[in-house]
mmCIF file as gemmi writes it, N, C-alpha and C atoms, coordinates in Angstrom:
data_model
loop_
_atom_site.group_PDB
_atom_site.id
_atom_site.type_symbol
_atom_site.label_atom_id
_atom_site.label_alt_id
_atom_site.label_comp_id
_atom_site.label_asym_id
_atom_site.label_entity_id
_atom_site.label_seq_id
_atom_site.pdbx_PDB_ins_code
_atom_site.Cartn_x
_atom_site.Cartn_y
_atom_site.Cartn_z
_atom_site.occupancy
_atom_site.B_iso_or_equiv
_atom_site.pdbx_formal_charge
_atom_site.auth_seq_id
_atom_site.auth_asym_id
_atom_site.pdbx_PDB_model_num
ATOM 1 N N . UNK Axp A 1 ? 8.369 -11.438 11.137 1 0 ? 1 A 1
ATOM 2 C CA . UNK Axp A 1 ? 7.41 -10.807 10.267 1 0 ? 1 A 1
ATOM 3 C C . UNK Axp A 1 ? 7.353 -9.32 10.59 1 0 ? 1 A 1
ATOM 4 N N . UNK Axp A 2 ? 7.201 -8.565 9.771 1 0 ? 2 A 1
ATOM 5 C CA . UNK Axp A 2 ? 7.217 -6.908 9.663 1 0 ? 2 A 1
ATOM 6 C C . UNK Axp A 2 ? 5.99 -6.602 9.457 1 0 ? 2 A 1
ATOM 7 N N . UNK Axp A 3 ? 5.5 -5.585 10.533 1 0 ? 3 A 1
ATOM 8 C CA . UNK Axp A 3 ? 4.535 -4.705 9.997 1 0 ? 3 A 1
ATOM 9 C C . UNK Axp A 3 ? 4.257 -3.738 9.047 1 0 ? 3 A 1
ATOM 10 N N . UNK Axp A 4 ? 3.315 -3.91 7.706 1 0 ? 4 A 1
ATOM 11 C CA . UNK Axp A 4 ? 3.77 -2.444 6.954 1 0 ? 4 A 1
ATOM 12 C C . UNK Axp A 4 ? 1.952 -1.792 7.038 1 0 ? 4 A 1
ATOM 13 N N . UNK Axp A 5 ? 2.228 -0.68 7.655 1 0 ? 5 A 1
ATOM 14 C CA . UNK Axp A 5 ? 0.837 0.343 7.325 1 0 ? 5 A 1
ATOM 15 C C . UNK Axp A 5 ? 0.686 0.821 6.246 1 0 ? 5 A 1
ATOM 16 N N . UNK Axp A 6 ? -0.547 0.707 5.4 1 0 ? 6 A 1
ATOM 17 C CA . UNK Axp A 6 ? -0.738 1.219 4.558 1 0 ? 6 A 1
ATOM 18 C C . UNK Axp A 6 ? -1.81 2.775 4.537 1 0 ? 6 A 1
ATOM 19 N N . UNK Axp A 7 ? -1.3 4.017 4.426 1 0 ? 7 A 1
ATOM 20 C CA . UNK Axp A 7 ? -1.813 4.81 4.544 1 0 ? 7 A 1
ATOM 21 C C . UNK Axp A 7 ? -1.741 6.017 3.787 1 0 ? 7 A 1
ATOM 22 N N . UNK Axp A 8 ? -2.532 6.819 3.482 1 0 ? 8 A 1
ATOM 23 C CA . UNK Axp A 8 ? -2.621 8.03 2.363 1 0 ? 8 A 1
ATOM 24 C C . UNK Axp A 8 ? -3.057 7.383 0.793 1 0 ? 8 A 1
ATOM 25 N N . UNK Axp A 9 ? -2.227 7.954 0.253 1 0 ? 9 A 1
ATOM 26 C CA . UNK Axp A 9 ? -2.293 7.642 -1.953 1 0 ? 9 A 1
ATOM 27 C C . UNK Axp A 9 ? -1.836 5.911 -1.676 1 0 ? 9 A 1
ATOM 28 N N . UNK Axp A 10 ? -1.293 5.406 -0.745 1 0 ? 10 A 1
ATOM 29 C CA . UNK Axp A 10 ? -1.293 4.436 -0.998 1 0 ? 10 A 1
ATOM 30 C C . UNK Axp A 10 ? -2.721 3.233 -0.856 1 0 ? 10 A 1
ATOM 31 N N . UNK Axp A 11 ? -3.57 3.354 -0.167 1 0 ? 11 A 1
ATOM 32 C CA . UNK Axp A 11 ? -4.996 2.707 0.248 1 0 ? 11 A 1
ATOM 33 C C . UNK Axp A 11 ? -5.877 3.013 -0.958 1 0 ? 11 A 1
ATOM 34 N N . UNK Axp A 12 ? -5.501 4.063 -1.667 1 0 ? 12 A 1
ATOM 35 C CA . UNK Axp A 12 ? -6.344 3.937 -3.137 1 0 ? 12 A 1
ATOM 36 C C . UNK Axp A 12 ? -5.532 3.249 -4.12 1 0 ? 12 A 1
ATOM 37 N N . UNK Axp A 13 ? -4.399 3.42 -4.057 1 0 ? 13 A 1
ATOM 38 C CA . UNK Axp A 13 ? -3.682 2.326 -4.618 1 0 ? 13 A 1
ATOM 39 C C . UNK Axp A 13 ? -3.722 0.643 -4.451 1 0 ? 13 A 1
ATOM 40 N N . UNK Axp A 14 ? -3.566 0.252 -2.968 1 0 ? 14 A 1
ATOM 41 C CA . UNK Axp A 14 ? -4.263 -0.966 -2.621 1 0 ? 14 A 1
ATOM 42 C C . UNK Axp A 14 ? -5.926 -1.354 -3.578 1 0 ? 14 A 1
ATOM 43 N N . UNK Axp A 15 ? -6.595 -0.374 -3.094 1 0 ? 15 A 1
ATOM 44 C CA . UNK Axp A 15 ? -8.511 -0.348 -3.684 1 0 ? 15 A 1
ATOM 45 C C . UNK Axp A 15 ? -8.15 -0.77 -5.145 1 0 ? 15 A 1
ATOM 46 N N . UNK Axp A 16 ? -7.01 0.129 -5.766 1 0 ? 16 A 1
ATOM 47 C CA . UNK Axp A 16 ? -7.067 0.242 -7.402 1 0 ? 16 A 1
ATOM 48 C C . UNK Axp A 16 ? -6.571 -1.237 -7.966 1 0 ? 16 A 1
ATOM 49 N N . UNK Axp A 17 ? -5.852 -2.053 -7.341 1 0 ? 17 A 1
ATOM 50 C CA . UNK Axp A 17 ? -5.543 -2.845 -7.055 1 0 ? 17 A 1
ATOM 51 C C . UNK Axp A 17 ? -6.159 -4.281 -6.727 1 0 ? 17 A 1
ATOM 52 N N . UNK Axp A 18 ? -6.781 -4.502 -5.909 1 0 ? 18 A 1
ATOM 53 C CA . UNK Axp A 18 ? -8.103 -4.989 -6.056 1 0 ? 18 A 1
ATOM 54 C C . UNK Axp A 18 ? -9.112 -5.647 -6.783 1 0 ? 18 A 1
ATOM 55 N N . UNK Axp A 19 ? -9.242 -4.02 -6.982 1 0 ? 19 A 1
ATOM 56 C CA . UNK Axp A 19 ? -10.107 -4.284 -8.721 1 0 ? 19 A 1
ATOM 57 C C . UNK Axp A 19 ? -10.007 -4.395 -9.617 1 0 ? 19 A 1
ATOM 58 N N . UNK Axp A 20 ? -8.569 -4.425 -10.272 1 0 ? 20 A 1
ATOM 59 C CA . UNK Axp A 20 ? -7.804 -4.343 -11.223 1 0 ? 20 A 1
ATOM 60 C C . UNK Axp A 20 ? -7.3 -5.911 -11.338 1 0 ? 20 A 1
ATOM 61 N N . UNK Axp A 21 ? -7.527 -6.88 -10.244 1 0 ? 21 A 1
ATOM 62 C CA . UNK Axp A 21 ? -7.475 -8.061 -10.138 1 0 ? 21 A 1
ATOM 63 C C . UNK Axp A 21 ? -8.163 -8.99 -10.194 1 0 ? 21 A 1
ATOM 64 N N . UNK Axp A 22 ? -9.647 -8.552 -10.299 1 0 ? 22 A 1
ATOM 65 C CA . UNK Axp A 22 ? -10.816 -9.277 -11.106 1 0 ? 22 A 1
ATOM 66 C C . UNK Axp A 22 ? -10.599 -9.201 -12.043 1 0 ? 22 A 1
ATOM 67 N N . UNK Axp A 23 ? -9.725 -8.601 -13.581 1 0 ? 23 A 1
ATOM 68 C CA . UNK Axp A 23 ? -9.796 -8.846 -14.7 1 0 ? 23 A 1
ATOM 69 C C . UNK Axp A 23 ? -7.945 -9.428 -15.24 1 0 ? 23 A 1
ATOM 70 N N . UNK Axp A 24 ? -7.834 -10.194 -14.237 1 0 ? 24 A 1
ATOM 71 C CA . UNK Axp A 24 ? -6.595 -10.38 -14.155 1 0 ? 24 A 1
ATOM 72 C C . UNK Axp A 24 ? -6.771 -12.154 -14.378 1 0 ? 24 A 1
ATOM 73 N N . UNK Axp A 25 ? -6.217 -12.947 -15.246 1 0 ? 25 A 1
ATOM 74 C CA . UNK Axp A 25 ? -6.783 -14.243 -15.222 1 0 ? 25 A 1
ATOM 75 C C . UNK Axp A 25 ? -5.915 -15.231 -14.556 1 0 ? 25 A 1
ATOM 76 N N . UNK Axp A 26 ? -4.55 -14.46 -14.779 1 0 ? 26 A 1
ATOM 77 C CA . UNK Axp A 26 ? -3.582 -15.889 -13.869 1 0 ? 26 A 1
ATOM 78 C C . UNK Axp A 26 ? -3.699 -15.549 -12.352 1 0 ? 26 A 1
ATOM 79 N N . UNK Axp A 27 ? -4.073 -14.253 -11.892 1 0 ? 27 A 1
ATOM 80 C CA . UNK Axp A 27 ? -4.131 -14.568 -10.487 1 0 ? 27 A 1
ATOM 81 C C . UNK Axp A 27 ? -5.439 -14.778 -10.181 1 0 ? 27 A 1
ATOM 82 N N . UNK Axp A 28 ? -6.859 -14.314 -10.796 1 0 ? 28 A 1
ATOM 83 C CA . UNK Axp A 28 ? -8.177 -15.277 -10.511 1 0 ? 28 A 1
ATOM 84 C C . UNK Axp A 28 ? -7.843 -16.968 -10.569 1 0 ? 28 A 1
ATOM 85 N N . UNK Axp A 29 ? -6.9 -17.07 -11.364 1 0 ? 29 A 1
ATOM 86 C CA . UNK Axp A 29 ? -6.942 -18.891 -11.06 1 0 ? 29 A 1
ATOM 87 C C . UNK Axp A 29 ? -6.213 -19.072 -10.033 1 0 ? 29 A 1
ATOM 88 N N . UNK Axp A 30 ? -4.962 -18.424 -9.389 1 0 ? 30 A 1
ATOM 89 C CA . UNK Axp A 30 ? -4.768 -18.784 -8.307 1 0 ? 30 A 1
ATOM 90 C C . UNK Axp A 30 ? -5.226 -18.778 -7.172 1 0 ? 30 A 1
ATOM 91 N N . UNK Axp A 31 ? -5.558 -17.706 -7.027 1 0 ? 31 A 1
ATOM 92 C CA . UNK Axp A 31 ? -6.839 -17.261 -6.201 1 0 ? 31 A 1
ATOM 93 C C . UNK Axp A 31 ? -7.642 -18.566 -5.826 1 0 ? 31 A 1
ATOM 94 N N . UNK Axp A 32 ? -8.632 -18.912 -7.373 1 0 ? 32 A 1
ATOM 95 C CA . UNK Axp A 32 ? -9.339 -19.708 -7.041 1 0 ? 32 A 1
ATOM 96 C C . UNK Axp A 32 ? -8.842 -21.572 -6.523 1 0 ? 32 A 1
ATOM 97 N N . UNK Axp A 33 ? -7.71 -21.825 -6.878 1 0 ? 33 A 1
ATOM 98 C CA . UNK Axp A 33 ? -6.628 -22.767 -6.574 1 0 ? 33 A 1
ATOM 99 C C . UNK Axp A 33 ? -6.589 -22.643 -5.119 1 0 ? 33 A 1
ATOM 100 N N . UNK Axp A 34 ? -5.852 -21.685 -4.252 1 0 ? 34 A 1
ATOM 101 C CA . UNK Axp A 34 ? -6.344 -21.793 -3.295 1 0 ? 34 A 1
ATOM 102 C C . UNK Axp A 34 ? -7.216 -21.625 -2.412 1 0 ? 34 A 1
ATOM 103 N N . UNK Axp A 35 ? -8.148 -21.197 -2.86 1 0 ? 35 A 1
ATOM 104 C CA . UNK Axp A 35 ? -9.434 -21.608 -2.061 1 0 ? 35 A 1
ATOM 105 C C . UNK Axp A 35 ? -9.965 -22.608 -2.482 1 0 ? 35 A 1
ATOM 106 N N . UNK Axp A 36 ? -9.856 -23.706 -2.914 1 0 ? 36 A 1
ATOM 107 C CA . UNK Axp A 36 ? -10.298 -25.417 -3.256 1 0 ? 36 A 1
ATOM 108 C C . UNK Axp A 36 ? -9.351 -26.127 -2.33 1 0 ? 36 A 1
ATOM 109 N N . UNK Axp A 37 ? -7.828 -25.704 -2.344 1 0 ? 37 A 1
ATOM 110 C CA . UNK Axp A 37 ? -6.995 -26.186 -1.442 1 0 ? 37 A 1
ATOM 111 C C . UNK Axp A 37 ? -7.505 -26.042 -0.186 1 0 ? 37 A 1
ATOM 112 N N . UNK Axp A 38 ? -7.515 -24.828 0.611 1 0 ? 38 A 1
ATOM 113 C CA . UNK Axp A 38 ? -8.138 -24.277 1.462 1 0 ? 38 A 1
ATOM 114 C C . UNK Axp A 38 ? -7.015 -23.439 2.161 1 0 ? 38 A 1
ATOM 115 N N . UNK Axp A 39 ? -5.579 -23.099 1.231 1 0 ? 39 A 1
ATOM 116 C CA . UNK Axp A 39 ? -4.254 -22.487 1.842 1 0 ? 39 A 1
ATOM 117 C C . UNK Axp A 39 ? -4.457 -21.056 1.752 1 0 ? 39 A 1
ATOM 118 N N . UNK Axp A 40 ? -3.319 -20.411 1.772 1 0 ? 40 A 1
ATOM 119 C CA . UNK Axp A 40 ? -2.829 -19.329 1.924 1 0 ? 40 A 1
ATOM 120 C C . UNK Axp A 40 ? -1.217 -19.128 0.897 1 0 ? 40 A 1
ATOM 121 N N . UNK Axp A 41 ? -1.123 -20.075 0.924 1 0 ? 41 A 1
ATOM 122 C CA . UNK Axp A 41 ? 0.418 -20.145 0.318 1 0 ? 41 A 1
ATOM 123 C C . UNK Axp A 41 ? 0.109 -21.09 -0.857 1 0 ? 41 A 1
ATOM 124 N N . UNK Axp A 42 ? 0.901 -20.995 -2.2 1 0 ? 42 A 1
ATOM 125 C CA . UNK Axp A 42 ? 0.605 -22.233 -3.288 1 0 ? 42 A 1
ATOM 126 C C . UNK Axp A 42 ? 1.905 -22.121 -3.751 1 0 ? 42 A 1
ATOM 127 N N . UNK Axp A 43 ? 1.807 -23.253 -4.486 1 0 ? 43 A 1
ATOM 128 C CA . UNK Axp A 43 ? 3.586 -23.665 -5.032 1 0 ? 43 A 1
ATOM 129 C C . UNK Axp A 43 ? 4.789 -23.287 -4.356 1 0 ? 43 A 1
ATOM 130 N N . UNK Axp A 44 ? 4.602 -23.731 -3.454 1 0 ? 44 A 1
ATOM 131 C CA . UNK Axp A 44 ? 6.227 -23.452 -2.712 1 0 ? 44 A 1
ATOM 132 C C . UNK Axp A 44 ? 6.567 -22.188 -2.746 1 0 ? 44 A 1
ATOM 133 N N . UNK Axp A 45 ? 5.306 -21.423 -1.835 1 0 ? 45 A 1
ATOM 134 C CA . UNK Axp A 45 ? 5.475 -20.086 -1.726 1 0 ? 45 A 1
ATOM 135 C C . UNK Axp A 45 ? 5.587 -19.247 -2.07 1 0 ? 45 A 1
ATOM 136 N N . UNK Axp A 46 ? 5.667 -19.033 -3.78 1 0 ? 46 A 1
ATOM 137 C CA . UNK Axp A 46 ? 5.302 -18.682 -5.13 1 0 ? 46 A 1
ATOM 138 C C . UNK Axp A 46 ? 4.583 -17.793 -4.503 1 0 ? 46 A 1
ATOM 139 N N . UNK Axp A 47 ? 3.301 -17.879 -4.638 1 0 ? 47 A 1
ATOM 140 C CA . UNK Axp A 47 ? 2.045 -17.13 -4.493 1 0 ? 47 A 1
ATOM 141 C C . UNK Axp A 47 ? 1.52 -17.275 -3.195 1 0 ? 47 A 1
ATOM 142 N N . UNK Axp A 48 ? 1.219 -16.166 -2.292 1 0 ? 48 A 1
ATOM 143 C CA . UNK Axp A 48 ? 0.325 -15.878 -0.952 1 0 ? 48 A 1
ATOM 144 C C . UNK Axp A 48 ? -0.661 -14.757 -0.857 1 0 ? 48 A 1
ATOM 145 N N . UNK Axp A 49 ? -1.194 -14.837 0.078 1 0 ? 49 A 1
ATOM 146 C CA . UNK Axp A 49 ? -2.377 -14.048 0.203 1 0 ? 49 A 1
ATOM 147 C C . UNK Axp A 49 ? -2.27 -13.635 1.696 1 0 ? 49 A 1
ATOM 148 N N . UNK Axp A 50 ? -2.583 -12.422 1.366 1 0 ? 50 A 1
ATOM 149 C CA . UNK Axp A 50 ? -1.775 -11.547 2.668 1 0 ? 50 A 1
ATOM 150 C C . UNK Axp A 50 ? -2.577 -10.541 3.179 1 0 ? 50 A 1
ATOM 151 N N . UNK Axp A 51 ? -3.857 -10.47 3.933 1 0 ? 51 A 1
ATOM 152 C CA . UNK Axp A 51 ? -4.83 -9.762 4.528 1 0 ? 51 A 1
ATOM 153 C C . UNK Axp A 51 ? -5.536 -9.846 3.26 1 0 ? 51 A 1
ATOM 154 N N . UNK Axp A 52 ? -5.751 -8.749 2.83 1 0 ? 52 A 1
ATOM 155 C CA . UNK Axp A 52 ? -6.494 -8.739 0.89 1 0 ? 52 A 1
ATOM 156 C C . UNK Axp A 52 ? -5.391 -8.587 -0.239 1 0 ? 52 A 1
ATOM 157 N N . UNK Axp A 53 ? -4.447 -8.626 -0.095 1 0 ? 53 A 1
ATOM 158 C CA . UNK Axp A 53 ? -3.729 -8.655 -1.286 1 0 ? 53 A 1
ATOM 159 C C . UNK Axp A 53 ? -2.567 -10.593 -1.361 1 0 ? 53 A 1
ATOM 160 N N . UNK Axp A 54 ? -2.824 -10.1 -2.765 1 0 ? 54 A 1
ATOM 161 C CA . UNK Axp A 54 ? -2.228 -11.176 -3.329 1 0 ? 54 A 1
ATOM 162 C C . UNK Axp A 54 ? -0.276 -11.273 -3.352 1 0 ? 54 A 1
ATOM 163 N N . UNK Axp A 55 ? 0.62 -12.082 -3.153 1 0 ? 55 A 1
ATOM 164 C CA . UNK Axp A 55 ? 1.666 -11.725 -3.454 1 0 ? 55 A 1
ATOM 165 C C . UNK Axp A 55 ? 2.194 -12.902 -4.022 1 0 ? 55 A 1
ATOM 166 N N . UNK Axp A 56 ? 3.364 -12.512 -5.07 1 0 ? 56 A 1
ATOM 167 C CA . UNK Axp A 56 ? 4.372 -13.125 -5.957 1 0 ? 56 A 1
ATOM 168 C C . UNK Axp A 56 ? 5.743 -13.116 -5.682 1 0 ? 56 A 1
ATOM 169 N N . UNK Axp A 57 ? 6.035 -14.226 -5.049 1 0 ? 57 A 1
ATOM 170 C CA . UNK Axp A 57 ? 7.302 -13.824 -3.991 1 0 ? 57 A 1
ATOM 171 C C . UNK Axp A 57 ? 7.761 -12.964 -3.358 1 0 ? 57 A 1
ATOM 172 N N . UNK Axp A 58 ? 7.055 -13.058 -2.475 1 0 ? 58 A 1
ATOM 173 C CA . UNK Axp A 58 ? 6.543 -12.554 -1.508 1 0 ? 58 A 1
ATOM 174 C C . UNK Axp A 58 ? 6.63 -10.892 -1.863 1 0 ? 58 A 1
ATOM 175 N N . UNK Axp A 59 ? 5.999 -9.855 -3.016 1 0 ? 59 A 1
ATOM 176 C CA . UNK Axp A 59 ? 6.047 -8.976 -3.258 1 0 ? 59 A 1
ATOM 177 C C . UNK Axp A 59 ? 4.57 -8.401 -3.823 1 0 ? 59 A 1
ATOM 178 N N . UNK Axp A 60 ? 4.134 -7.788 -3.66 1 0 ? 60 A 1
ATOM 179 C CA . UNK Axp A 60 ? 2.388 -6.833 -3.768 1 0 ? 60 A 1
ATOM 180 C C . UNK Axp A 60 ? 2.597 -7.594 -5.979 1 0 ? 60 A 1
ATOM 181 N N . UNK Axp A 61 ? 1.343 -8.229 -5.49 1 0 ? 61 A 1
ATOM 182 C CA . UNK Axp A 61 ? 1.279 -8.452 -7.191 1 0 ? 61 A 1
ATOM 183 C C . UNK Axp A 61 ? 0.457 -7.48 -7.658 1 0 ? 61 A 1
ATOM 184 N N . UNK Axp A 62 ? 1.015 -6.824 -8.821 1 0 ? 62 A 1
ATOM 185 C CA . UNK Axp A 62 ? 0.454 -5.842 -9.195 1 0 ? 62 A 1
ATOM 186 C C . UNK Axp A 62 ? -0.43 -6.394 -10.63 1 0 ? 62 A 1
ATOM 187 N N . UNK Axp A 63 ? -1.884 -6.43 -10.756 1 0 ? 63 A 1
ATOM 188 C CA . UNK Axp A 63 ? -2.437 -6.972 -11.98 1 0 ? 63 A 1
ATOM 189 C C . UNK Axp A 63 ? -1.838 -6.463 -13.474 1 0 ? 63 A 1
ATOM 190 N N . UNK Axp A 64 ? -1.886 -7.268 -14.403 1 0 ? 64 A 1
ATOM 191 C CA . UNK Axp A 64 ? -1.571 -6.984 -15.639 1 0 ? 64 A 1
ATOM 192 C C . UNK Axp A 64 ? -2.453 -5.575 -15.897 1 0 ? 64 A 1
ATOM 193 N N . UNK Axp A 65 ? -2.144 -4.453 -15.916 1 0 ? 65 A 1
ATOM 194 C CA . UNK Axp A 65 ? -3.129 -3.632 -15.888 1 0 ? 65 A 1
ATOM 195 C C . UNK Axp A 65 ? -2.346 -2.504 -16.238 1 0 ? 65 A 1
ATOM 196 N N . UNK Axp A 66 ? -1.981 -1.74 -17.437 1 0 ? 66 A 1
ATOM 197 C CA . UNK Axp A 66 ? -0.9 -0.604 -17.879 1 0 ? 66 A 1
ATOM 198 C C . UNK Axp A 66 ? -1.237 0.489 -16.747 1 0 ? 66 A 1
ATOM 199 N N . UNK Axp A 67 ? -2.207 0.865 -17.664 1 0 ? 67 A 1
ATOM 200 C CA . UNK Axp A 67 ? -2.45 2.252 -16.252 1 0 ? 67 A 1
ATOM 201 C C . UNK Axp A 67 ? -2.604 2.609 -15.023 1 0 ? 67 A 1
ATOM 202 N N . UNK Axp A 68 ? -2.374 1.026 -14.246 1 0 ? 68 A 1
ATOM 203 C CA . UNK Axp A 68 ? -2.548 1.076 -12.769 1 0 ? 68 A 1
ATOM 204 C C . UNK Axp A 68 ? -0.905 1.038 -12.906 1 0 ? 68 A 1
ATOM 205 N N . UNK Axp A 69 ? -0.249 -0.125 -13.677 1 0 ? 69 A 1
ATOM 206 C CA . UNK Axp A 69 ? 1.156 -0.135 -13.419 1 0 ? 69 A 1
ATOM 207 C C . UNK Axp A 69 ? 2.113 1.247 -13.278 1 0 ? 69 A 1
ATOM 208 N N . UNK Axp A 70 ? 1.83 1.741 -14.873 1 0 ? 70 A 1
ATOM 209 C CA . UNK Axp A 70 ? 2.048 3.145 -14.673 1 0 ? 70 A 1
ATOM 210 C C . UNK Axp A 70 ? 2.062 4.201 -13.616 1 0 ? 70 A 1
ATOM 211 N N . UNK Axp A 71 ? 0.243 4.441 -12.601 1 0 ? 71 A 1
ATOM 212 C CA . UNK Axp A 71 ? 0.09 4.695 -11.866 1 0 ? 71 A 1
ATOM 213 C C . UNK Axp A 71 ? 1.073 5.052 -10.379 1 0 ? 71 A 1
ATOM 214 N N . UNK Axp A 72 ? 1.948 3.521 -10.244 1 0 ? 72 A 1
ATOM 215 C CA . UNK Axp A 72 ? 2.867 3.037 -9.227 1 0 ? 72 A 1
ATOM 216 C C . UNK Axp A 72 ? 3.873 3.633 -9.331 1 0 ? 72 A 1
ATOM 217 N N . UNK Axp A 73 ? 4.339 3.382 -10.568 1 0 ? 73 A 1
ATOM 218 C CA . UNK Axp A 73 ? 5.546 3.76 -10.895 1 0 ? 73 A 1
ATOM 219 C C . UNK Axp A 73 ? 5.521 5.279 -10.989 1 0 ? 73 A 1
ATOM 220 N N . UNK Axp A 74 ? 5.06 6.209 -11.214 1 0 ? 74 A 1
ATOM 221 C CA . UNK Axp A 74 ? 5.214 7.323 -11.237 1 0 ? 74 A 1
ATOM 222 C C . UNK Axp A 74 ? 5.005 8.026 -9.421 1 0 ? 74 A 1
ATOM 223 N N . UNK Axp A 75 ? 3.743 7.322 -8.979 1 0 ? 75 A 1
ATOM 224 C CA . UNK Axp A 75 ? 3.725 7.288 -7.219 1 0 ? 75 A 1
ATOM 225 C C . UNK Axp A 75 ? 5.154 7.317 -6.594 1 0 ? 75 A 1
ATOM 226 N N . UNK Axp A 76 ? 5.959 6.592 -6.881 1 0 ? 76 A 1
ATOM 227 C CA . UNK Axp A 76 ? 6.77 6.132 -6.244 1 0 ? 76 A 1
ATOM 228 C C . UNK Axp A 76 ? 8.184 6.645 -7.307 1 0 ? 76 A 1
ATOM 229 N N . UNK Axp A 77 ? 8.427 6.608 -8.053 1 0 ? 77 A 1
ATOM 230 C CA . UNK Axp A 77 ? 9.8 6.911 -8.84 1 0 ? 77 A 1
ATOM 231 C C . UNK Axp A 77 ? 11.1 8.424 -8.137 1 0 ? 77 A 1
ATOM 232 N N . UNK Axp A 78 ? 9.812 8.674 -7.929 1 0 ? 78 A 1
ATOM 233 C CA . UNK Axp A 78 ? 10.49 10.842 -7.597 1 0 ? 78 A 1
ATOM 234 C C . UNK Axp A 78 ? 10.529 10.777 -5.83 1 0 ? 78 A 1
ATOM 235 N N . UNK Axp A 79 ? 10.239 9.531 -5.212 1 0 ? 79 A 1
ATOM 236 C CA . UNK Axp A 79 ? 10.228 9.531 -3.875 1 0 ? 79 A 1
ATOM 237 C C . UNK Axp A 79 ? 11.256 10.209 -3.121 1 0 ? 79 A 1
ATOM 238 N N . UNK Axp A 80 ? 11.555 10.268 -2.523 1 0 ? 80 A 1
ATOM 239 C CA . UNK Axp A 80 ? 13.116 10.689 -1.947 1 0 ? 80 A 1
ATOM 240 C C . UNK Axp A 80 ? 13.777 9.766 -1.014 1 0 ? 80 A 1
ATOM 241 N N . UNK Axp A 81 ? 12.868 8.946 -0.39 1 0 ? 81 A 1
ATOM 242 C CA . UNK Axp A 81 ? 13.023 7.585 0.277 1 0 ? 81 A 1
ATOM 243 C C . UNK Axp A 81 ? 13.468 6.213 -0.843 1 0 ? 81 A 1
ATOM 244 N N . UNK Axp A 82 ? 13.051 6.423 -1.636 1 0 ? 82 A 1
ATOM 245 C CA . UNK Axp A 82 ? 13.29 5.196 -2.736 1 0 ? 82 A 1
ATOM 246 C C . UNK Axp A 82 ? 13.456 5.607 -4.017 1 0 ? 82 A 1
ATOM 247 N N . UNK Axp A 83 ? 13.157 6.599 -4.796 1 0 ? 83 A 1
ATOM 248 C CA . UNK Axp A 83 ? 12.861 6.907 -6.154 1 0 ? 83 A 1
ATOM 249 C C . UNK Axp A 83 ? 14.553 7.738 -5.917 1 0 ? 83 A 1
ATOM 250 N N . UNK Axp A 84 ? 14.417 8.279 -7.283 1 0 ? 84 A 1
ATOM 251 C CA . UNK Axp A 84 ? 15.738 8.85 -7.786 1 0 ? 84 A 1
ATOM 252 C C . UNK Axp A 84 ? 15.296 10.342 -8.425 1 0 ? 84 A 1
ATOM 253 N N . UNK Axp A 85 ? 15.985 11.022 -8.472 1 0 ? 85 A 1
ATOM 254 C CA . UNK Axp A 85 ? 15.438 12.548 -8.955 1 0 ? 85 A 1
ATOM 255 C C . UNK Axp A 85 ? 15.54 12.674 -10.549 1 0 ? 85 A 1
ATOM 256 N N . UNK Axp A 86 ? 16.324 11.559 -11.232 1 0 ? 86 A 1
ATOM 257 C CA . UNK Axp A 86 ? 16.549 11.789 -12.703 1 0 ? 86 A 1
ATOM 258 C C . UNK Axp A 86 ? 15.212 11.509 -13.43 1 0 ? 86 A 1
């Protein structure tokens, strides 16, 4: 298992995130799925829950939410570590 810190534009991103997942309905039902179960993991690892965030094989689920999506993608596109300059 890997440690990842989350720190700077990204922790308002996490927050934005969050909250952007109360109006989110397929992961409020999973959510609420596993907490009746009482897991951490559902469907064959499909879906986990990982300190406060939710993940979708095994990747940061980002809520149905344009302008947060948007948000990310522009955060991150021009990176120089990951993004591309075009």
């Amino acid at each position: 298992m890997q440690e990842v810190i989350i720190e700077g534009l990204e922790v308002k991103i996490v927050e934005k995130i969050k909250k952007a997942r109360s109006k989110d309905e397929e992961v409020l039902r999973v959510i609420e799925e596993m907490k009746k179960a009482g897991v951490k993991v559902l469907q064959g690892e499909e879906w986990q829950i990982e300190g406060e965030l939710v993940l979708k094989k095994g990747k940061v689920y980002v809520p149905k939410n344009v302008e947060l999506r948007a948000e990310i993608i522009l955060l991150y596109h021009d990176m120089l570590a990951v993004g591309h300059g075009g």
